[in-house]
C-alpha positions as CSV (number, residue, x, y, z in Angstrom):
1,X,117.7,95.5,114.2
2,X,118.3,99.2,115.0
3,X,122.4,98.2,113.4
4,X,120.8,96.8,110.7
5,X,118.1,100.0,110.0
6,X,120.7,102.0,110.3
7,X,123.6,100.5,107.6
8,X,120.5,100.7,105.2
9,X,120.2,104.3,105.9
10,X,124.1,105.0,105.8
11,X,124.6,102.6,102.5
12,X,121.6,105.0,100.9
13,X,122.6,107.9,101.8
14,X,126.5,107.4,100.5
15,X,124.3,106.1,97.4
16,X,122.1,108.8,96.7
17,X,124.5,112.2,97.4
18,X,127.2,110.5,94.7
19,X,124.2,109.8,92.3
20,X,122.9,113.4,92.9
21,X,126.5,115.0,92.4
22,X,126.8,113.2,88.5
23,X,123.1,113.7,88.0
24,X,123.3,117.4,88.2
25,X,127.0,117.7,86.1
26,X,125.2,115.5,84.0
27,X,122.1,118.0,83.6
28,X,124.0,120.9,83.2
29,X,126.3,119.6,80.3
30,X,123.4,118.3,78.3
31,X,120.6,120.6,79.2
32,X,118.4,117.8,79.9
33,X,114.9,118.3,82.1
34,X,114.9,114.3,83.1
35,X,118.4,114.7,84.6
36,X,117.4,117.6,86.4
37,X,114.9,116.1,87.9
38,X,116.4,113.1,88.8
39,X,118.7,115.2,90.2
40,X,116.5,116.7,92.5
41,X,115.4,113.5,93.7
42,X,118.2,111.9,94.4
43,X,119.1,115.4,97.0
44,X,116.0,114.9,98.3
45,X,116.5,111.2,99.0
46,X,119.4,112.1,100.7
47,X,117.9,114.5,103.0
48,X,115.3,111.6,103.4
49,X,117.7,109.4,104.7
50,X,119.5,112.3,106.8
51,X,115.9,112.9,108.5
52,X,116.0,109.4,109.2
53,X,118.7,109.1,110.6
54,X,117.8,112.1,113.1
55,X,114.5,110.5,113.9
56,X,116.7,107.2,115.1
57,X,118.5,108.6,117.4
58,X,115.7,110.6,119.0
59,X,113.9,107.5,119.2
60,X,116.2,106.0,121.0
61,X,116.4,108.6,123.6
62,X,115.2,107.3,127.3
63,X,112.0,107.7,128.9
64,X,111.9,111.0,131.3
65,X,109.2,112.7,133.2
66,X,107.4,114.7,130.4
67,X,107.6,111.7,127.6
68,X,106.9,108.6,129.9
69,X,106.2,106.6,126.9
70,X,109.5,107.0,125.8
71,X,110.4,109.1,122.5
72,X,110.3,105.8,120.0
73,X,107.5,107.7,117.7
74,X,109.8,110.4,116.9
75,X,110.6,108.0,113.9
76,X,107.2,107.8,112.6
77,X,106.9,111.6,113.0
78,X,110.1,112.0,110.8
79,X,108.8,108.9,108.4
80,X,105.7,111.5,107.9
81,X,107.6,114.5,106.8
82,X,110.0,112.3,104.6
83,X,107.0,111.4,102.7
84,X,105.5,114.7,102.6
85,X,109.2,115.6,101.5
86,X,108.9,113.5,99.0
87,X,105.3,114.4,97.7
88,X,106.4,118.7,98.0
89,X,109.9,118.4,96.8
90,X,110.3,115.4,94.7
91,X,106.9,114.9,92.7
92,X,106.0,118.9,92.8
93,X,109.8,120.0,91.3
94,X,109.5,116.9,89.0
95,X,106.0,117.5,87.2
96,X,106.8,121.5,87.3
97,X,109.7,121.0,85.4
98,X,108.4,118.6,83.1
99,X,105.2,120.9,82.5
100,X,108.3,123.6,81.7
101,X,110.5,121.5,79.6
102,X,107.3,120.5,77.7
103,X,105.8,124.0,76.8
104,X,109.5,125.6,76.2
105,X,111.4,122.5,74.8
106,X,115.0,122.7,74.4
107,X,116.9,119.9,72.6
108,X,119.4,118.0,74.6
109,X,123.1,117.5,74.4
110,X,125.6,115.1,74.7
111,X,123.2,112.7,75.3
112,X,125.8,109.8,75.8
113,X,126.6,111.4,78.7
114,X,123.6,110.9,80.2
115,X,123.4,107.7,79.2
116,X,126.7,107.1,81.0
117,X,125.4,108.9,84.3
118,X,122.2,106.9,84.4
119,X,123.8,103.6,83.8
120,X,126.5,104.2,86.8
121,X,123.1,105.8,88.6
122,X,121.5,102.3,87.8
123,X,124.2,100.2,89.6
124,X,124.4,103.0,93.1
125,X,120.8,103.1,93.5
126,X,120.5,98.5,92.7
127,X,123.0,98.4,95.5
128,X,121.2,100.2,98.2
129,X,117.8,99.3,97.1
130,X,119.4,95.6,97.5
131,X,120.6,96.3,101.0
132,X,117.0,97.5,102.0
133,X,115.4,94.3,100.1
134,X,117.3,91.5,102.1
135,X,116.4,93.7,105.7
136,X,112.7,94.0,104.5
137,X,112.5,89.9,103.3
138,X,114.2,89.2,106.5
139,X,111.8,90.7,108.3
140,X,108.8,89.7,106.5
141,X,108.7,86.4,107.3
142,X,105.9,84.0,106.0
143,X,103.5,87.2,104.7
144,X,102.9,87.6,101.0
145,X,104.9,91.5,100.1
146,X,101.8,93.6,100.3
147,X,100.9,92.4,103.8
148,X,104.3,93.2,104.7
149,X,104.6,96.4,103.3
150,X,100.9,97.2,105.0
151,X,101.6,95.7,108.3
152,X,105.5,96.2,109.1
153,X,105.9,98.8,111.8
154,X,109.9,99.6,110.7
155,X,109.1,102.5,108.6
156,X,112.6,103.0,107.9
157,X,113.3,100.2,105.8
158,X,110.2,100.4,103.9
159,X,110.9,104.1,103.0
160,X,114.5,103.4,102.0
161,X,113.1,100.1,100.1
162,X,110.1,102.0,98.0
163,X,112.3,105.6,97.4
164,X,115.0,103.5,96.1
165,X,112.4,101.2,94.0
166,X,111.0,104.6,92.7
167,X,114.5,106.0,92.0
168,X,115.5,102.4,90.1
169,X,112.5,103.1,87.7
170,X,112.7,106.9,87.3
171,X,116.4,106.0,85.5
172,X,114.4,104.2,83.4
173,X,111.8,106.4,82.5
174,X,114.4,109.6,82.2
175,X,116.4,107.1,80.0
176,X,113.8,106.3,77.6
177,X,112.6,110.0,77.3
178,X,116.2,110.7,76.1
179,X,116.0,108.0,73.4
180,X,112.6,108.8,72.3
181,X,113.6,112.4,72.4
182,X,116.8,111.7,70.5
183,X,114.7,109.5,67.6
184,X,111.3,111.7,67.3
185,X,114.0,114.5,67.7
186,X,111.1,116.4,69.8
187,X,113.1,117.6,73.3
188,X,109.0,117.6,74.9
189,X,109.4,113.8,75.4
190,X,112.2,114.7,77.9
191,X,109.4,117.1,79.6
192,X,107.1,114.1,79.6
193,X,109.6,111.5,81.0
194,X,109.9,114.1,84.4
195,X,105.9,113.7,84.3
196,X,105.9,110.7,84.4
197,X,108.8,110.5,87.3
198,X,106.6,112.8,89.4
199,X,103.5,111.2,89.3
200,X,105.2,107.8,89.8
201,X,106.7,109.9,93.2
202,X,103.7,111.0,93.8
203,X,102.2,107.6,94.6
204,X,105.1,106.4,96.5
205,X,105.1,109.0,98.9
206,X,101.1,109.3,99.3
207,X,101.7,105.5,100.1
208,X,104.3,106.3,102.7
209,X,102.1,109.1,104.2
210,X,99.3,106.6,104.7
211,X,101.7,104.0,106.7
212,X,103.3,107.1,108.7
213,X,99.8,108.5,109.7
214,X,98.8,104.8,110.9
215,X,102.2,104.5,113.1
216,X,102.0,107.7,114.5
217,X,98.1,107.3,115.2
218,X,99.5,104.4,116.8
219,X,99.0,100.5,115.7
220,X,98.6,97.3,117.8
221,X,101.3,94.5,117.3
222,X,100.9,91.8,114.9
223,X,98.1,89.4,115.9
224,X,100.5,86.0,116.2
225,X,102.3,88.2,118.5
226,X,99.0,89.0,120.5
227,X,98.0,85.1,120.4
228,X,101.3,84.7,122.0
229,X,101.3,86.8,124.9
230,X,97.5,85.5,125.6
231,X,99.1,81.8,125.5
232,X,102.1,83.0,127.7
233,X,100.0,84.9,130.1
234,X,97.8,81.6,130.5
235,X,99.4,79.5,133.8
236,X,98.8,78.4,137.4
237,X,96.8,80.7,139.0
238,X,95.4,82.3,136.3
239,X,91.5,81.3,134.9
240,X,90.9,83.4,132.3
241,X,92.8,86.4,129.6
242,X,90.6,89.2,128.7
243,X,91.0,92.0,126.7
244,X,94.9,92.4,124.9
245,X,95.7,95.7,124.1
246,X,99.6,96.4,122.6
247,X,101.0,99.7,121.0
248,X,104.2,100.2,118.9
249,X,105.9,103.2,119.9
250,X,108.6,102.1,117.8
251,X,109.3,99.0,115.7
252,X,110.7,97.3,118.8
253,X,109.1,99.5,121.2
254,X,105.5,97.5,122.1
255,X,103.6,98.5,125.4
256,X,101.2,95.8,126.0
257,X,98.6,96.2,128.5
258,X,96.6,92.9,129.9
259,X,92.9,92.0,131.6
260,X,93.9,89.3,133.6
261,X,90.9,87.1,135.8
262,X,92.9,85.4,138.7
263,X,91.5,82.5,140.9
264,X,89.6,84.1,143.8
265,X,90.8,81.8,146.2
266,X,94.4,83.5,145.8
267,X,95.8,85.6,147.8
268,X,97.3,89.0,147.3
269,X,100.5,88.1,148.1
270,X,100.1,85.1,145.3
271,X,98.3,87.5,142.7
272,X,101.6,90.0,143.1
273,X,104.0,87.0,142.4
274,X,101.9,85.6,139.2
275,X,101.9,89.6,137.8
276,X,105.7,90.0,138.6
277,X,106.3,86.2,136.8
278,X,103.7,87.1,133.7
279,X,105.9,90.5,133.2
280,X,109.5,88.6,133.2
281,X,108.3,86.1,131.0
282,X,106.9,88.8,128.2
283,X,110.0,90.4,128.3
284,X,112.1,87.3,128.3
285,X,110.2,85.6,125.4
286,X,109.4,89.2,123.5
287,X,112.3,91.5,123.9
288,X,110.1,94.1,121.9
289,X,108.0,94.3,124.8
290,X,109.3,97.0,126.4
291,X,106.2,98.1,128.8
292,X,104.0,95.6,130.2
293,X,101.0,96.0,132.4
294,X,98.5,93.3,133.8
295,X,95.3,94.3,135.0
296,X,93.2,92.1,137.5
297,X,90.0,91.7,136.3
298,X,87.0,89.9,137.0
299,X,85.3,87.4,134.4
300,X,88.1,88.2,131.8
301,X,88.1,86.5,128.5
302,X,88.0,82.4,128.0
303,X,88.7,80.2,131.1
304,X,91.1,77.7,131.3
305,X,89.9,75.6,133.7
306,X,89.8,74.4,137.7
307,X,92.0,76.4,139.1
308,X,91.8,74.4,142.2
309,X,94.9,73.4,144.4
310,X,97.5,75.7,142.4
311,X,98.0,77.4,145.1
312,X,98.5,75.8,149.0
């Protein structure tokens, strides 16, 4: 999954610096604020993806004596300023030169050639915004696409995914402020259309700070997961599953952390086995699990039963 995060980030970022290069050519030749902007968002999506990309391979950087957790939530840290990246430098510069554009208007020219930018800029940015679709659907599984975009833990994809979304419809609106522009001949259309492109960025990336803050708070695994590592942890010696407590340091990072009530009449050497067996098997059957730790404890959750005679 981290091979497949990471040709979303690579195909995006090839994407977005060629978009950025035509955009701004394209800006200077016809003088258009639209362009400009989407200019500017396209560099910033591609120091977006570079962030990302840096966050990635911190995350996957061992465990050592002052981060015993592991580094995995470097990611979600570098999701968080990505968003705020995007709220600063792609919704701030967009609305600013809009509000510019709009009070000192200045026609555009060569408008075809925008036309002709936006239209190549339309295919680039369908591409990559593809590429992040099929990883996000594939990971979605049977949840409607708001629970997925709410509940997914791989904030890499989902940043890719929504930038890229934002980016598809920004052409659009920068388009249609050069036609309207061109037909009202009033240039302040083209200050609108950047507005509009900031405010539109403006959601995306308060929705992305929203997710980051939850992940880097920290946020349990996904319930069916949880019902399965209390149905795992359920087996011969063991009478009851308390408390289930899991953490994503990463999107396949999960500690999980388990209140366990063994059969009194075990002994020690029996409860050691059980714990060693309950930790190989959460690992085996959930390769996210990277940290697992069972606690003995009395009276914990349901009972399953007489216990009696599973151990000699």
């Amino acid at each position: 999954m981290k091979a497949d995060s990471s040709r979303v980030l690579i195909i995006a970022l090839a994407a977005n610096l060629a978009i950025a290069v035509a955009k701004f050519v394209a800006a200077a030749i016809t003088g258009s604020s639209a362009m400009l902007t989407e200019g500017v968002h396209s560099l910033v999506d591609s120091s977006n993806q570079l962030l990302l990309m840096y966050g990635h391979k911190r995350a996957a950087k061992p465990a050592d004596a002052k981060h015993p957790g592991g580094y995995g939530r470097e990611l979600y840290f570098w999701s968080f300023i990505v968003a705020l990246l995007v709220f600063a430098m792609g919704a701030g510069v967009s609305v600013y030169e809009g509000v510019i554009h709009f009070l000192s208007p200045e026609p555009a020219v060569s408008p075809w050639i925008a036309y002709g930018v936006l239209a190549v800029a339309f295919i680039l940015e369908g591409g990559s915004t593809l590429a992040a679709f099929q990883e996000f659907n594939r990971k979605r599984g049977g949840k409607s696409w708001w629970d997925a975009l709410v509940s997914t833990k791989d904030a890499t994809t989902v940043i890719v995914l929504l930038e890229n979304g934002a980016a598809m419809a920004g052409l659009v609106i920068a388009a249609l402020g050069l036609a309207v522009s061109r037909l009202t001949g009033d240039p302040r259309f083209d200050g609108v259309a950047s507005i509009i492109i900031g405010l539109l960025l403006g959601l995306v990336a308060m929705f992305l700070a929203r997710e980051a803050k939850g992940l880097l708070i920290g946020e349990a695994a996904d319930p069916n997961l949880i019902a399965s590592i209390r149905q795992n942890v359920s087996r011969e010696g063991v009478v009851g599953v308390g408390e289930i407590m899991t953490l994503h340091n990463a999107p396949e990072q999960i500690v999980a952390a388990v209140n366990v009530d063994f059969d009194n009449r075990l002994g020690a050497s029996d409860v050691e086995r059980i714990v060693a067996e309950i930790e190989q098997s959460l690992r085996a059957d959930f390769p996210s699990i990277y940290r697992v730790y069972v606690r003995p404890h009395e009276h914990a959750g349901a009972k399953f039963g007489d216990a009696r005679g599973l151990v000699e």
